[in-house]
PQR file with spaces between the fields and no chain letter, atoms N, CA, C, O and H, PARSE charges and radii, in Angstrom:
ATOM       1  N    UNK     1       0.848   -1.188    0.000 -0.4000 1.5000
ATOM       2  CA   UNK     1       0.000    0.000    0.000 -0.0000 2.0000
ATOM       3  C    UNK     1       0.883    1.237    0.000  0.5500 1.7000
ATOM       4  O    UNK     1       1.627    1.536    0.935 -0.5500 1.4000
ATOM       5  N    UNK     2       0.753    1.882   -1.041 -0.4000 1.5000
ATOM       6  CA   UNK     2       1.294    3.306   -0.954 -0.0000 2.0000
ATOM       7  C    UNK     2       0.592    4.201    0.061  0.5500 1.7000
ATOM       8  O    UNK     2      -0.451    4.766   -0.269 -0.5500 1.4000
ATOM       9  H    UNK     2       0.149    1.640   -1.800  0.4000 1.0000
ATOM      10  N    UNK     3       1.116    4.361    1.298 -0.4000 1.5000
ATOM      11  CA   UNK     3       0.642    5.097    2.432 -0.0000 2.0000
ATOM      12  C    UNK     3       0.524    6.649    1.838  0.5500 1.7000
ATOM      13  O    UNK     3      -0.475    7.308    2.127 -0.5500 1.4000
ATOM      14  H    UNK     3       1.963    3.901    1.566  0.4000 1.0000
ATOM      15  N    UNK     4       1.470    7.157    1.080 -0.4000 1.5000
ATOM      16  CA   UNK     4       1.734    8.521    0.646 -0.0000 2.0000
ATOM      17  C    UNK     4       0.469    9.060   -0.146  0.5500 1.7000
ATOM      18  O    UNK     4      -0.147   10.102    0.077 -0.5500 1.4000
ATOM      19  H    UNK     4       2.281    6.622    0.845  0.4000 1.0000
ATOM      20  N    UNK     5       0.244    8.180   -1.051 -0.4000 1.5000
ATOM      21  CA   UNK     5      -1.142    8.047   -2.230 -0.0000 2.0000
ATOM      22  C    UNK     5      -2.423    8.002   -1.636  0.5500 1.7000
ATOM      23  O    UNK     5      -3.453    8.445   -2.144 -0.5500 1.4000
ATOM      24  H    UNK     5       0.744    7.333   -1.233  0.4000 1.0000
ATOM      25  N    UNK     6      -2.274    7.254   -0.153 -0.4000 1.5000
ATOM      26  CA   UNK     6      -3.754    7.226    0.311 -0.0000 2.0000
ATOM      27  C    UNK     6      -3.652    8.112    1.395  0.5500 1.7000
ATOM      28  O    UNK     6      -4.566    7.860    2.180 -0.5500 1.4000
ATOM      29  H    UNK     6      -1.437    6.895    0.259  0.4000 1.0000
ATOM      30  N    UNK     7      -2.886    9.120    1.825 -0.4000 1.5000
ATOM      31  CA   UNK     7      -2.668   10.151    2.501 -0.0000 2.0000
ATOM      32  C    UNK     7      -3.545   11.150    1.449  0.5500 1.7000
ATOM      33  O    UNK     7      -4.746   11.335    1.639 -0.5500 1.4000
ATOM      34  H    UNK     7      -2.144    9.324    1.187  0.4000 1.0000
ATOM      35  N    UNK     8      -2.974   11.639    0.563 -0.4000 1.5000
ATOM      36  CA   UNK     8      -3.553   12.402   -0.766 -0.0000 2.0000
ATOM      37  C    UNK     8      -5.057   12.062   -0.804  0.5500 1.7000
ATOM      38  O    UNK     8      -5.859   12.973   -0.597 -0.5500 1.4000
ATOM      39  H    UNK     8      -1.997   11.488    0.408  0.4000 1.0000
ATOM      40  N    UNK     9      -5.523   10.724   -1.072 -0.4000 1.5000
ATOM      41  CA   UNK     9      -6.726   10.581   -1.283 -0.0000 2.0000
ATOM      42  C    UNK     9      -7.663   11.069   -0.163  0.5500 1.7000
ATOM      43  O    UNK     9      -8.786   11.480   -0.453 -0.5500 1.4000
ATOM      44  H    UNK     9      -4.872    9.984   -1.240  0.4000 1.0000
ATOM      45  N    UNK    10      -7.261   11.036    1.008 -0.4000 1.5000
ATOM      46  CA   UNK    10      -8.183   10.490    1.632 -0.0000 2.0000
ATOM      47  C    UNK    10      -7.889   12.454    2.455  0.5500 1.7000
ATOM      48  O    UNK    10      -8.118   12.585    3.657 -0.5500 1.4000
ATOM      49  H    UNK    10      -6.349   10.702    1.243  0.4000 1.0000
ATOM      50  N    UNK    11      -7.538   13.363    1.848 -0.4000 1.5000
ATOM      51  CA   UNK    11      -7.360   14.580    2.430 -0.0000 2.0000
ATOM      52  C    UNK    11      -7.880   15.556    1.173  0.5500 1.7000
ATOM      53  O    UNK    11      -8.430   16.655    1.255 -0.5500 1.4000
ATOM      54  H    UNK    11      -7.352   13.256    0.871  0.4000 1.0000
ATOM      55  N    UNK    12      -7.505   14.752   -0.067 -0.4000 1.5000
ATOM      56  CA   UNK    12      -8.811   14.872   -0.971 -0.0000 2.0000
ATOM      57  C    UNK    12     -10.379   15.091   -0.804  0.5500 1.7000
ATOM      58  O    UNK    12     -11.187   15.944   -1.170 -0.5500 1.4000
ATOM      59  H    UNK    12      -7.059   13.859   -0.134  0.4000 1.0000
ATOM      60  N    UNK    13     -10.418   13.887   -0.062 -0.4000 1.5000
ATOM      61  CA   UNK    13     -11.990   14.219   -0.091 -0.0000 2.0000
ATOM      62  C    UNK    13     -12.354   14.506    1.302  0.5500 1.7000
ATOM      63  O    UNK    13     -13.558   14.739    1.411 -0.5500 1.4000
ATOM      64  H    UNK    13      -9.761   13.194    0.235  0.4000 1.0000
ATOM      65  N    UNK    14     -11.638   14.569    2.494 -0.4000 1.5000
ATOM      66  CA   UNK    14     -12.444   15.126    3.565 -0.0000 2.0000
ATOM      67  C    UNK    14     -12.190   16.945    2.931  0.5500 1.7000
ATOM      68  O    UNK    14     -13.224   17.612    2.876 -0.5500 1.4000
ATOM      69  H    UNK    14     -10.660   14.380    2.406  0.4000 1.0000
ATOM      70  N    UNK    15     -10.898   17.624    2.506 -0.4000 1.5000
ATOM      71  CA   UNK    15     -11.176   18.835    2.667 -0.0000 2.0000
ATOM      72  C    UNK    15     -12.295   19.547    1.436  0.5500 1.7000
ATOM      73  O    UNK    15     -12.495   20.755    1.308 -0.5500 1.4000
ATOM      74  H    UNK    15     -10.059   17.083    2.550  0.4000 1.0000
ATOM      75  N    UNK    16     -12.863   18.565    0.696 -0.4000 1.5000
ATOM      76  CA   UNK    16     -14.247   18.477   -0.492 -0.0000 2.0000
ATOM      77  C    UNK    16     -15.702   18.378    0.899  0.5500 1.7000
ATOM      78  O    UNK    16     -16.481   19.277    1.218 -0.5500 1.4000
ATOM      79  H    UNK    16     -12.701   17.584    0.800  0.4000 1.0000
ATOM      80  N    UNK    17     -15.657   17.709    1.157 -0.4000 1.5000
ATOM      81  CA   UNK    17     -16.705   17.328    2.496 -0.0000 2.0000
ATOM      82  C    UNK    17     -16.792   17.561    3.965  0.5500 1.7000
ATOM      83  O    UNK    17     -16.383   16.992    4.978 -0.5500 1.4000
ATOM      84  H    UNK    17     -15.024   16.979    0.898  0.4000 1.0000
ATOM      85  N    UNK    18     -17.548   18.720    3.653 -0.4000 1.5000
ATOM      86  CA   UNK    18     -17.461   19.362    5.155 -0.0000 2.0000
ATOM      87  C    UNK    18     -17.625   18.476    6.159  0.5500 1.7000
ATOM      88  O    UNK    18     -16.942   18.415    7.181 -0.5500 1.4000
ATOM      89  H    UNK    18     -17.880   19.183    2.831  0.4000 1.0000
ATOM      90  N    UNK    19     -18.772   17.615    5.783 -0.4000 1.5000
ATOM      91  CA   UNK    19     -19.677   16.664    6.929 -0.0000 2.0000
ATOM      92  C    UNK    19     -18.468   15.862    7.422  0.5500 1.7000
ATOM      93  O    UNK    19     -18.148   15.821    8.610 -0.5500 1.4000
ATOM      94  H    UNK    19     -19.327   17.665    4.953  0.4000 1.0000
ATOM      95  N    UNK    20     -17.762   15.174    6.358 -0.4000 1.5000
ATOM      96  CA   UNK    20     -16.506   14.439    6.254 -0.0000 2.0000
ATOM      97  C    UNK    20     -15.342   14.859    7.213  0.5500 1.7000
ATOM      98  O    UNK    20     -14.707   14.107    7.951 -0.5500 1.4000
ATOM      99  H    UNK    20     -18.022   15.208    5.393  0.4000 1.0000
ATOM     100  N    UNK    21     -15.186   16.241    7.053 -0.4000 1.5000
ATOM     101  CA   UNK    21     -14.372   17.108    7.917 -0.0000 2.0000
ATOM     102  C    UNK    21     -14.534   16.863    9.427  0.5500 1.7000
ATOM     103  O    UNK    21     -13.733   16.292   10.166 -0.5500 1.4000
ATOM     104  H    UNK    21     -15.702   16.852    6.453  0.4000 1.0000
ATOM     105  N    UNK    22     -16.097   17.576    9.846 -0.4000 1.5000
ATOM     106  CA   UNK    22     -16.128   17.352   11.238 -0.0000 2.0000
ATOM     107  C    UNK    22     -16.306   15.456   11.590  0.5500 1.7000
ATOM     108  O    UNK    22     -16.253   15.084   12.762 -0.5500 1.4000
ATOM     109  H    UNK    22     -16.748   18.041    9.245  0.4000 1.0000
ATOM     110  N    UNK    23     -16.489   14.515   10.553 -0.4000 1.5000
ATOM     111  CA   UNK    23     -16.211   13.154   11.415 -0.0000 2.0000
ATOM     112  C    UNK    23     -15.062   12.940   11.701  0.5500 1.7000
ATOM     113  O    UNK    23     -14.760   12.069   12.517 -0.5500 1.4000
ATOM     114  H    UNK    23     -16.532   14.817    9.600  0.4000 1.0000
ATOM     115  N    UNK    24     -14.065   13.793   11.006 -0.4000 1.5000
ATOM     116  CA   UNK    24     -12.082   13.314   11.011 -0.0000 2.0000
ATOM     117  C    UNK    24     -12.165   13.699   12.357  0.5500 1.7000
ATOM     118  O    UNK    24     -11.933   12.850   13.218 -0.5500 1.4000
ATOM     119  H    UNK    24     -14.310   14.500   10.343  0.4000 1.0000
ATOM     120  N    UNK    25     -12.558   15.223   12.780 -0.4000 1.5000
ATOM     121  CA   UNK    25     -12.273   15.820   13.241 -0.0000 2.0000
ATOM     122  C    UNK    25     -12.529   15.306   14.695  0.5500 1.7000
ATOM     123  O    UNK    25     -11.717   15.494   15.601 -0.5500 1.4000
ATOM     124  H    UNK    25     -12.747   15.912   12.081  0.4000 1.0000
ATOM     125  N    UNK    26     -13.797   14.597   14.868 -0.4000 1.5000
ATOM     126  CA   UNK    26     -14.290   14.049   16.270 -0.0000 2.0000
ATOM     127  C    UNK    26     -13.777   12.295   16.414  0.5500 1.7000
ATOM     128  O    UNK    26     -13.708   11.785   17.533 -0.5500 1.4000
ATOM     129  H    UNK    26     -14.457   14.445   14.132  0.4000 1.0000
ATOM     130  N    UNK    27     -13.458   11.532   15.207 -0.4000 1.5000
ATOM     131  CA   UNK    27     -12.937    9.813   14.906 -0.0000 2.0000
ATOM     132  C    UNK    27     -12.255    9.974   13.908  0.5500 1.7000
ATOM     133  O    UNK    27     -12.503    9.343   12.880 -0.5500 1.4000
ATOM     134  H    UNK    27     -13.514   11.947   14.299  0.4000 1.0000
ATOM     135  N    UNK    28     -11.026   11.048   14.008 -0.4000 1.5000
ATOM     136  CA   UNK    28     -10.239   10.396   13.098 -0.0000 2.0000
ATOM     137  C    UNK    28      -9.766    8.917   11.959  0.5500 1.7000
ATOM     138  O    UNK    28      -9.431    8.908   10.774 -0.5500 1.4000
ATOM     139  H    UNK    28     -10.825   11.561   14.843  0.4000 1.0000
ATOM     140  N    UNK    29      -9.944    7.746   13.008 -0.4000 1.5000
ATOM     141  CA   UNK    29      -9.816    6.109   12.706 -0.0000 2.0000
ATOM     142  C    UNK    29     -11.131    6.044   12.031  0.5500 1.7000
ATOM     143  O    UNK    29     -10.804    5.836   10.862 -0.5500 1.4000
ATOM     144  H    UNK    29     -10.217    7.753   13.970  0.4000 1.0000
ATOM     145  N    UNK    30     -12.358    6.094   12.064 -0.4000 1.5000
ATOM     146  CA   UNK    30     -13.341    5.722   12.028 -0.0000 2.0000
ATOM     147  C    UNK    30     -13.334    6.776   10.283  0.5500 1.7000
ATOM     148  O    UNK    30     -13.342    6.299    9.148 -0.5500 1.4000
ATOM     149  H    UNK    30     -12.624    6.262   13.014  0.4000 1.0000
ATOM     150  N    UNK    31     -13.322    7.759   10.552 -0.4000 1.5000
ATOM     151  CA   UNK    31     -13.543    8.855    8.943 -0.0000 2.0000
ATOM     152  C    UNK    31     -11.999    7.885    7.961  0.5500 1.7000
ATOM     153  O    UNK    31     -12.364    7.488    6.854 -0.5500 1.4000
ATOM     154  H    UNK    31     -13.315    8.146   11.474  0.4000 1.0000
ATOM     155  N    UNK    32     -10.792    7.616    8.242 -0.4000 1.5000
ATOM     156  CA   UNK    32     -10.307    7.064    7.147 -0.0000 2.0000
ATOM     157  C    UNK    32     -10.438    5.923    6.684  0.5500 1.7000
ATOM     158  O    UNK    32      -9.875    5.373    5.738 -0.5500 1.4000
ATOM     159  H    UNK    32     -10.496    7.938    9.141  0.4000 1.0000
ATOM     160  N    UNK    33     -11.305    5.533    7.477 -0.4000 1.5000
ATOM     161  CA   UNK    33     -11.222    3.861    7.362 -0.0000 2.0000
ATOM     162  C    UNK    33     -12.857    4.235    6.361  0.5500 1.7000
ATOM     163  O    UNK    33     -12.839    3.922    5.170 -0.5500 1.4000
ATOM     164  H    UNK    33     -11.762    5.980    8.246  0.4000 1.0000
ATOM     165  N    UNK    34     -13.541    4.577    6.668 -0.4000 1.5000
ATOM     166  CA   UNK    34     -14.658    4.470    6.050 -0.0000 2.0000
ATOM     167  C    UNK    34     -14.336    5.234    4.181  0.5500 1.7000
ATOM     168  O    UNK    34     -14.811    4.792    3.134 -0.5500 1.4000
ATOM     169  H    UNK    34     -13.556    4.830    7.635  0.4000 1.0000
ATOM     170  N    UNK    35     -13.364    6.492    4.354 -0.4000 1.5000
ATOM     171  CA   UNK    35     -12.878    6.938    3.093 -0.0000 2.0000
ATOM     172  C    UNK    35     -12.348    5.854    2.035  0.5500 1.7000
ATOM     173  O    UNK    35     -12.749    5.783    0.874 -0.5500 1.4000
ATOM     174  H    UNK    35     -12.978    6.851    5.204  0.4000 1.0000
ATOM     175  N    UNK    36     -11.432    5.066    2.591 -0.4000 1.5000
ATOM     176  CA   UNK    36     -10.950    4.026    1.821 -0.0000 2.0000
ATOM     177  C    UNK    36     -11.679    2.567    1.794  0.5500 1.7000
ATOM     178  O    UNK    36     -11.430    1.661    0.998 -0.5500 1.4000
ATOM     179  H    UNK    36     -11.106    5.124    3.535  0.4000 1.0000
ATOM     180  N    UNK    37     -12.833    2.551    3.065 -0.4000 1.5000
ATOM     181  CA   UNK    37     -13.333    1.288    2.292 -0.0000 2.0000
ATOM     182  C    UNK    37     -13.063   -0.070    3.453  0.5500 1.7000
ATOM     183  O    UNK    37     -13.909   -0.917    3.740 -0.5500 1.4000
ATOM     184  H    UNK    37     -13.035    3.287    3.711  0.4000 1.0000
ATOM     185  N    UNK    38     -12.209   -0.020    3.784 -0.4000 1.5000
ATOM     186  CA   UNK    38     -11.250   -1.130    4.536 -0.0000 2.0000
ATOM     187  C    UNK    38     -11.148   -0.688    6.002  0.5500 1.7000
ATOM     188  O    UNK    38     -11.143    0.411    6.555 -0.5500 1.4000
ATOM     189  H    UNK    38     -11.522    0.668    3.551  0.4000 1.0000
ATOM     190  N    UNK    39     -11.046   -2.345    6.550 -0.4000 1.5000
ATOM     191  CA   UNK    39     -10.847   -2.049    7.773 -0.0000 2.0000
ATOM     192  C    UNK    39      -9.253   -2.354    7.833  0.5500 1.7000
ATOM     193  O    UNK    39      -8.583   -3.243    7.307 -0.5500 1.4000
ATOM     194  H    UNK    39     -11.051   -3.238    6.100  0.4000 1.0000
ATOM     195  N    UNK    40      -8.986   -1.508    8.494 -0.4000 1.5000
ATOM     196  CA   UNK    40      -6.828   -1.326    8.476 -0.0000 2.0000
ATOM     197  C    UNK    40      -5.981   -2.026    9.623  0.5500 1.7000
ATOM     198  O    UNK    40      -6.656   -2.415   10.577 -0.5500 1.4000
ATOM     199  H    UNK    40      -9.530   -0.786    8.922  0.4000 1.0000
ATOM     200  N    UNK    41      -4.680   -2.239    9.683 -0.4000 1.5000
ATOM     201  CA   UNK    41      -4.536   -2.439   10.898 -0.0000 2.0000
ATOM     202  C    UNK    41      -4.269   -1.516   12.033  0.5500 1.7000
ATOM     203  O    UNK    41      -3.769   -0.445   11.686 -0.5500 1.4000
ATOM     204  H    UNK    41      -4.132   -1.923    8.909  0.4000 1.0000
ATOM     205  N    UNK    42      -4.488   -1.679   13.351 -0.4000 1.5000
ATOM     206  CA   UNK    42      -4.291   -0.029   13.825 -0.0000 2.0000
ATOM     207  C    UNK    42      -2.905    0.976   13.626  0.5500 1.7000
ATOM     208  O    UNK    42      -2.826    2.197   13.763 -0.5500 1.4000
ATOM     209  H    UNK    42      -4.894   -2.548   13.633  0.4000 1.0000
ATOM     210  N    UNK    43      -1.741   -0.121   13.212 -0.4000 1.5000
ATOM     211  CA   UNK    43      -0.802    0.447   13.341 -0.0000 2.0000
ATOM     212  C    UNK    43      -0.415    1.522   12.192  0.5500 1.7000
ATOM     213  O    UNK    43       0.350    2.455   12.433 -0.5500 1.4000
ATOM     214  H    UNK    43      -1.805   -1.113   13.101  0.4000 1.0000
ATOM     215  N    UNK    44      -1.024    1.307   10.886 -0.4000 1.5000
ATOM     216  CA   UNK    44      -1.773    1.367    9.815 -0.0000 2.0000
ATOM     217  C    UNK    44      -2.633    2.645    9.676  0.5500 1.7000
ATOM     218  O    UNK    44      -2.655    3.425    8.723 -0.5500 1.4000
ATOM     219  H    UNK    44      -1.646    0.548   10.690  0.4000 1.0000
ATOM     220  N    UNK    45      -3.215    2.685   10.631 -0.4000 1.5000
ATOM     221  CA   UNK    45      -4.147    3.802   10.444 -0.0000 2.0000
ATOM     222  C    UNK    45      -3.912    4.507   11.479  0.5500 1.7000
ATOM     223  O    UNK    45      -4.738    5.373   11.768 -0.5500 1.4000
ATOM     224  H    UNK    45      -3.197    2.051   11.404  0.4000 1.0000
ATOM     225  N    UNK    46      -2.776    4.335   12.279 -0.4000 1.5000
ATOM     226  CA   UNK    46      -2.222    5.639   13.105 -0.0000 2.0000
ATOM     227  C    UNK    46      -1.644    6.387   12.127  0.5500 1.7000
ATOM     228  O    UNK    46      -1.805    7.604   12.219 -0.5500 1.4000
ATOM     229  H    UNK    46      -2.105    3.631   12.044  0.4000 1.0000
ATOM     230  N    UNK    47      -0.938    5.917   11.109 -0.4000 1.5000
ATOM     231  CA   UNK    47      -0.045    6.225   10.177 -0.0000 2.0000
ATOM     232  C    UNK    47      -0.934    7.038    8.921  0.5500 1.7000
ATOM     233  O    UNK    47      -0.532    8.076    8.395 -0.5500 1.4000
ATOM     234  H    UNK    47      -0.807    4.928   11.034  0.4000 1.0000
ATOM     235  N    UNK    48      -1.984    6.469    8.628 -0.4000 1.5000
ATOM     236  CA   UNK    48      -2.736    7.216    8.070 -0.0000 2.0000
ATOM     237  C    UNK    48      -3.267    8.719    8.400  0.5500 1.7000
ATOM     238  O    UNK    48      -3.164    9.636    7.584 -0.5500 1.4000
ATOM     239  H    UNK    48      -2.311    5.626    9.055  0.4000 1.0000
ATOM     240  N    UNK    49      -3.839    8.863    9.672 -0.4000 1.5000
ATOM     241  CA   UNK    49      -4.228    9.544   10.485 -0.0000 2.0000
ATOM     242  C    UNK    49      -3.623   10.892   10.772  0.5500 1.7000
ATOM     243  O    UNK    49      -4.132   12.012   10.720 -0.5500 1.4000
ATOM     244  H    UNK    49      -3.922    8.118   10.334  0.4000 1.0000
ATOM     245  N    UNK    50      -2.059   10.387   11.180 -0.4000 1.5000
ATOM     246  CA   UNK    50      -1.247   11.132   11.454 -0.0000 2.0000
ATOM     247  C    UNK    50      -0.655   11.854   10.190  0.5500 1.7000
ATOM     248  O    UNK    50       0.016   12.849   10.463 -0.5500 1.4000
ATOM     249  H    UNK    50      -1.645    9.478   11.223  0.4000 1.0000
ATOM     250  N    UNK    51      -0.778   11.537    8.848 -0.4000 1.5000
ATOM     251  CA   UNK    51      -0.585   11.807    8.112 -0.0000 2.0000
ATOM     252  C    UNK    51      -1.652   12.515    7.270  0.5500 1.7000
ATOM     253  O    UNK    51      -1.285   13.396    6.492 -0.5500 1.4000
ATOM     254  H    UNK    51      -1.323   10.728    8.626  0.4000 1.0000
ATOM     255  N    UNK    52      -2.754   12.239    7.355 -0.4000 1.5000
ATOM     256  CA   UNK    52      -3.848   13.222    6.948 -0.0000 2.0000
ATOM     257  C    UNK    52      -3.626   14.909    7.866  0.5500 1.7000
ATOM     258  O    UNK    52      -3.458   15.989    7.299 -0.5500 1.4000
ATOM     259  H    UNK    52      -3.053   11.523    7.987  0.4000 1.0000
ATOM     260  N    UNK    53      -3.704   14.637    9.667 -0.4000 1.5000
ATOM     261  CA   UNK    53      -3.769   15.830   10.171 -0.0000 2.0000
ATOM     262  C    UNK    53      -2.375   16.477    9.380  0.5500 1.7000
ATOM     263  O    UNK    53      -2.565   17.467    8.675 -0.5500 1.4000
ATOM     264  H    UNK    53      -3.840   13.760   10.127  0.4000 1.0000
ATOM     265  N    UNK    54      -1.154   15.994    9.478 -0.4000 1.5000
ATOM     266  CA   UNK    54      -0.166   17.038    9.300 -0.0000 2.0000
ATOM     267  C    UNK    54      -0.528   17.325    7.887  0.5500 1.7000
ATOM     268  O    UNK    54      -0.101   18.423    7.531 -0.5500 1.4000
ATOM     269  H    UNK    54      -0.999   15.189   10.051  0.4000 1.0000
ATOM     270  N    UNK    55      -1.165   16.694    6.998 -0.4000 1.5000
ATOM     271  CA   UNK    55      -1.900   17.218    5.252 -0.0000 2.0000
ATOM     272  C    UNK    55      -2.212   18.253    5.784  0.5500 1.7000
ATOM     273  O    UNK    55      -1.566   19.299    5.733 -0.5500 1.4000
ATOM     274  H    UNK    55      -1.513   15.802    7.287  0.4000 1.0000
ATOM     275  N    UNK    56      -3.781   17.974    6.654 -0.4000 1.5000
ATOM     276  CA   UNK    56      -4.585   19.055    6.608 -0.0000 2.0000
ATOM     277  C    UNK    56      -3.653   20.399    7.773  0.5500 1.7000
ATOM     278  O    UNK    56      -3.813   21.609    7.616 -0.5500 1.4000
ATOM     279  H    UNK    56      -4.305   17.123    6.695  0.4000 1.0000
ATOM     280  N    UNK    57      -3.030   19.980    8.510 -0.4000 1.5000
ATOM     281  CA   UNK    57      -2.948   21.097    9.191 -0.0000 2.0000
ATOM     282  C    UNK    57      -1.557   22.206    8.429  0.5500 1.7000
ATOM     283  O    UNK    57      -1.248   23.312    8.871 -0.5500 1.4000
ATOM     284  H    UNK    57      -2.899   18.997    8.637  0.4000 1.0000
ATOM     285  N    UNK    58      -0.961   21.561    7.307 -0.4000 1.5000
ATOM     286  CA   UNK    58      -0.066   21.919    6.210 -0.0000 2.0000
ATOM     287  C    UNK    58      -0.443   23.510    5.296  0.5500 1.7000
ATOM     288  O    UNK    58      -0.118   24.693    5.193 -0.5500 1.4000
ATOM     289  H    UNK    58      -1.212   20.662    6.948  0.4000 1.0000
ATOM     290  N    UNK    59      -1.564   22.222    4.673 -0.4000 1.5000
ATOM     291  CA   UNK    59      -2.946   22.799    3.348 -0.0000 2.0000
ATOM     292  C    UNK    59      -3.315   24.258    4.725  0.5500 1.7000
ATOM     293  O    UNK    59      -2.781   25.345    4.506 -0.5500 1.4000
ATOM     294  H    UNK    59      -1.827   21.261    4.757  0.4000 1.0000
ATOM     295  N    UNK    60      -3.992   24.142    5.703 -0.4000 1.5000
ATOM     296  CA   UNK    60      -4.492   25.670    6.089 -0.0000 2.0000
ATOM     297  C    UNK    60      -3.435   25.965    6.519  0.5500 1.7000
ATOM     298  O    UNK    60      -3.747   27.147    6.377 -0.5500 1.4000
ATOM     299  H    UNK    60      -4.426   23.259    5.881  0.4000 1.0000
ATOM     300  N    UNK    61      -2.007   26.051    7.103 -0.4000 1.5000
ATOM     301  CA   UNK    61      -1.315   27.409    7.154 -0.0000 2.0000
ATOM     302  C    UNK    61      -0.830   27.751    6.054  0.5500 1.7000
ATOM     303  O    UNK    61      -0.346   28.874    6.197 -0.5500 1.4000
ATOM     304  H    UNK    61      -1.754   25.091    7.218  0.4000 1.0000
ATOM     305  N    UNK    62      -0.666   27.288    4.764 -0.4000 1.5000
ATOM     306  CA   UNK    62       0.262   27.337    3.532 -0.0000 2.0000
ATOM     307  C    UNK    62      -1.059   28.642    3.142  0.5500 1.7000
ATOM     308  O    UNK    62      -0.761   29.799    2.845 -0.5500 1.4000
ATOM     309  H    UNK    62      -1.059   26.376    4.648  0.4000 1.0000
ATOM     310  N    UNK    63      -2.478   28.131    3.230 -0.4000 1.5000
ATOM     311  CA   UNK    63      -3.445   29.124    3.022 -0.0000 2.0000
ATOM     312  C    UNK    63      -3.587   30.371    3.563  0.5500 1.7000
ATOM     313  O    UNK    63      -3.942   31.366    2.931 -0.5500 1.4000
ATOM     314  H    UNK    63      -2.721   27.191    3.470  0.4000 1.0000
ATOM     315  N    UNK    64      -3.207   30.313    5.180 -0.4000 1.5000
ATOM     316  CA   UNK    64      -3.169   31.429    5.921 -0.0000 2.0000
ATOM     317  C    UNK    64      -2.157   32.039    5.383  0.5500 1.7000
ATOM     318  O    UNK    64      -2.476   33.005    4.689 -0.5500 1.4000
ATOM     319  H    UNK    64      -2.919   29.504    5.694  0.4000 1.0000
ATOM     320  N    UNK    65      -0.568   31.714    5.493 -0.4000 1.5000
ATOM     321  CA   UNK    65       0.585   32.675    4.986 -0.0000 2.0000
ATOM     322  C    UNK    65      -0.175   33.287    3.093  0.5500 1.7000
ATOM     323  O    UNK    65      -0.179   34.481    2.795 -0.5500 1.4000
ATOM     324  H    UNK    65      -0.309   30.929    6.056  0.4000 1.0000
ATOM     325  N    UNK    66      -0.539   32.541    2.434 -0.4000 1.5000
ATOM     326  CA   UNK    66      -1.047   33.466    1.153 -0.0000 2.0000
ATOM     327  C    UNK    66      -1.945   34.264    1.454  0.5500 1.7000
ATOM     328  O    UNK    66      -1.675   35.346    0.934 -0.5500 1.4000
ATOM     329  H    UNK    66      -0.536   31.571    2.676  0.4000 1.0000
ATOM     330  N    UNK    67      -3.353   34.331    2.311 -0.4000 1.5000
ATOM     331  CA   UNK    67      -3.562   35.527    2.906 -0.0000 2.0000
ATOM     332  C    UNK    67      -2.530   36.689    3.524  0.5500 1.7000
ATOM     333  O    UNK    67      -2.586   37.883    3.231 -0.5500 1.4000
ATOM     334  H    UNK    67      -3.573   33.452    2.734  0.4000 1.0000
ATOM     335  N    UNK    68      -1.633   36.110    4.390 -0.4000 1.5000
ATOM     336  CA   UNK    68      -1.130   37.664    4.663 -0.0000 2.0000
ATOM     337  C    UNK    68       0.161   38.162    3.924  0.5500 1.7000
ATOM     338  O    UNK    68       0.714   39.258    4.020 -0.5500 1.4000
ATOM     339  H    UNK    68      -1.588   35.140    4.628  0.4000 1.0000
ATOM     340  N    UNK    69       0.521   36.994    3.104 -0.4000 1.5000
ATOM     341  CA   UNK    69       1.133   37.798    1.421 -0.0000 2.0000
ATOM     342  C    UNK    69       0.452   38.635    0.556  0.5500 1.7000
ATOM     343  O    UNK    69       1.051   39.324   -0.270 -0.5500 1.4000
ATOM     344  H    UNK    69       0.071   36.104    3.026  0.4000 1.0000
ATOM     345  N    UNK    70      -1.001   38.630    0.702 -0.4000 1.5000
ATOM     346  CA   UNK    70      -1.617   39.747   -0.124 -0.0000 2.0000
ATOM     347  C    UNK    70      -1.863   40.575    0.116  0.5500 1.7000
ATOM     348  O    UNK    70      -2.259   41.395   -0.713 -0.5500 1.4000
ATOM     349  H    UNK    70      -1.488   38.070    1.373  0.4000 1.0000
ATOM     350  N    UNK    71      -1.724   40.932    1.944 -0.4000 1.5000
ATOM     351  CA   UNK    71      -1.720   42.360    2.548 -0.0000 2.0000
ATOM     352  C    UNK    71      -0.670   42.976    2.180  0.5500 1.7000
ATOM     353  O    UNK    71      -0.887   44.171    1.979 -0.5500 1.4000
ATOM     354  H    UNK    71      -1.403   40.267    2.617  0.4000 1.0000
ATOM     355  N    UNK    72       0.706   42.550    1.957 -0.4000 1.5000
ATOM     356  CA   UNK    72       2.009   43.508    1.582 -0.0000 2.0000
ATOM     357  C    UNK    72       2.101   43.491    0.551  0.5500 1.7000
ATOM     358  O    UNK    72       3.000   44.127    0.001 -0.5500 1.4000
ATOM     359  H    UNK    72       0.882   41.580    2.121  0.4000 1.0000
């Protein structure tokens, strides 16, 4: 399994799906496992997990700093 590829996918479509968003947000394990389909092993989907938040928490500051590049 390309962990990297299903990192992408699966940050794909929660930041498309709001609803999607707040389930990461309250069961992380439970929102990727249901994105891809499969039940994982846990060690597996810590790895997933942990790799979606640092996606998503990446994707909004990379967004925030281009907001305050367009103030100067």
């Amino acid at each position: 399994m390309d962990i990297k590829a299903k990192i992408e996918e699966v940050v794909g479509k929660i930041k498309n799906d709001p609803q999607l968003m707040e389930k990461f947000k309250k069961d992380p394990v439970k929102a990727v496992e249901g994105v891809l389909g499969v039940d994982l092993p846990d060690d597996l989907v810590e790895k997933l997990v942990t790799g979606v938040k640092a996606k998503l928490a990446g994707d909004n500051l990379s967004g925030a700093l281009g907001s305050l590049k367009k103030l100067f």
